[in-house]
C-alpha positions in Angstrom: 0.0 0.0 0.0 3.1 2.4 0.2 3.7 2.3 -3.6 4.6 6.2 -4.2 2.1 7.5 -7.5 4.2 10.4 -9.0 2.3 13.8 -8.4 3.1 15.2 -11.9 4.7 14.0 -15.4 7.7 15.6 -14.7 8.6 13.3 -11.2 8.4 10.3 -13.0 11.4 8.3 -14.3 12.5 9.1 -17.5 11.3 6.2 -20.0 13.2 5.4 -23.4 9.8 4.2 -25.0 6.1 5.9 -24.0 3.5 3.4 -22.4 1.8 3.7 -25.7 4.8 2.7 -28.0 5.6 -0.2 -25.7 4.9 -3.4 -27.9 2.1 -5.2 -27.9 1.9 -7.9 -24.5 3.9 -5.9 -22.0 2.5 -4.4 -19.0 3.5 -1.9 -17.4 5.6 -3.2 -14.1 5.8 0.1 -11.8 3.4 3.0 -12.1 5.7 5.4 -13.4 5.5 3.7 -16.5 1.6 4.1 -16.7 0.1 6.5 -19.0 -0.2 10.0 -17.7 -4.0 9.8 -17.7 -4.2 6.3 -15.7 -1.4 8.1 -13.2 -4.5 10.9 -12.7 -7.2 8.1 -12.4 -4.6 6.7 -9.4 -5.3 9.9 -7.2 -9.3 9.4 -7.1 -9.9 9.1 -3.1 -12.1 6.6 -2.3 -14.3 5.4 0.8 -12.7 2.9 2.7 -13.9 0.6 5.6 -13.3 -2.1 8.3 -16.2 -3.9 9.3 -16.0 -5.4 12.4 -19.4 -7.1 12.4 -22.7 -6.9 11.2 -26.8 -7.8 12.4 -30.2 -6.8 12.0 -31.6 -5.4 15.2 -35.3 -4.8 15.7 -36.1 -0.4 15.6 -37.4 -0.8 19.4 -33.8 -2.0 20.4 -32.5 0.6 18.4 -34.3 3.5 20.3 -33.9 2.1 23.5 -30.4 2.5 23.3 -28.3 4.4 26.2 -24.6 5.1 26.5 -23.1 1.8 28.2 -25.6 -0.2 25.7 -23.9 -3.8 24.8 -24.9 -5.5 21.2 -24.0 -8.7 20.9 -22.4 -10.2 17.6 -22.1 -13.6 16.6 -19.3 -13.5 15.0 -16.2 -15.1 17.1 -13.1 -12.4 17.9 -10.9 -13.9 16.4 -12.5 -13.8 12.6 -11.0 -11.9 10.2 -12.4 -8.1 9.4 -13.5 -7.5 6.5 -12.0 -4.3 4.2 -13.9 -2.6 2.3 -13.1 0.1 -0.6 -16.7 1.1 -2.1 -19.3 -1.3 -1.5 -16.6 -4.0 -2.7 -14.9 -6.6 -0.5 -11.4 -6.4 -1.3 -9.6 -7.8 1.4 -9.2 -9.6 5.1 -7.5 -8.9 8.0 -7.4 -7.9 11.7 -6.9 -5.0 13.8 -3.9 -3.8 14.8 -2.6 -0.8 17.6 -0.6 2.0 15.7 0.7 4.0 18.3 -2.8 5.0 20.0 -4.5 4.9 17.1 -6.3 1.1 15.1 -4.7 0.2 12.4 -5.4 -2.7 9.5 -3.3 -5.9 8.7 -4.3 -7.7 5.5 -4.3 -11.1 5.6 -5.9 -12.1 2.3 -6.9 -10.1 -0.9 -10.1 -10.6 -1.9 -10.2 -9.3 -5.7 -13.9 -8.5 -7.4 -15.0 -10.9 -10.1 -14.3 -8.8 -13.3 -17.6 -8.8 -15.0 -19.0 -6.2 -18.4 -22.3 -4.8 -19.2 -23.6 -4.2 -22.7 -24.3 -0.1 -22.8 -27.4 0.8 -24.2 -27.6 3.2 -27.4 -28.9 6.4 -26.6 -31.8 6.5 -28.5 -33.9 10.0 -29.5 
């Protein structure tokens, strides 16, 4: 997660060949070499999110809540967390102290299924 994404054009490492001259089956192997428009796409901040755990509660359980209030989960401690970026699962892990703030170890990566839609014409 520390990979660096060059801020502009002009940080990144000088290339003999442009991403879009490259031949045919190579892919690009740091992000430097990325076209300058994909770099930009790279910046796009996105939600992210741990879920600890998850239920349906009934709305009177809900409104009789107090400060001190205890729900119960069913899911054991020591089950992975799920990581969320979007509304997509992307990885597992646990939690983690880092300094006195929680922190996220990933344990497994979770990639989406790759899937394509067929776009409509615009018709009118």
């Amino acid at each position: 997660m520390s990979d660096s994404i060059p801020e502009t054009a002009d940080d990144a490492a000088p290339q003999e060949q442009s991403p879009s001259e490259q031949p045919h089956g190579r892919h690009p192997t740091s992000f430097a070499e990325l076209p300058d428009y994909t770099r930009s796409l790279l910046k796009i901040t996105v939600p992210v999110r741990v879920v600890l755990a998850s239920k349906k509660e009934n709305l009177i359980d809900i409104v009789e809540m107090a400060p001190g209030t205890i729900i119960k989960f069913e899911k054991p401690c020591d089950e992975l967390l799920q990581l969320f970026v979007g509304n997509q699962q992307v990885a597992q892990g646990e939690a983690v102290k880092v300094g006195d703030k929680f922190g996220f170890r990933t344990a497994t990566m979770t990639l989406p299924r790759e899937h394509f839609s067929q776009l409509r014409k615009k018709t009118g």
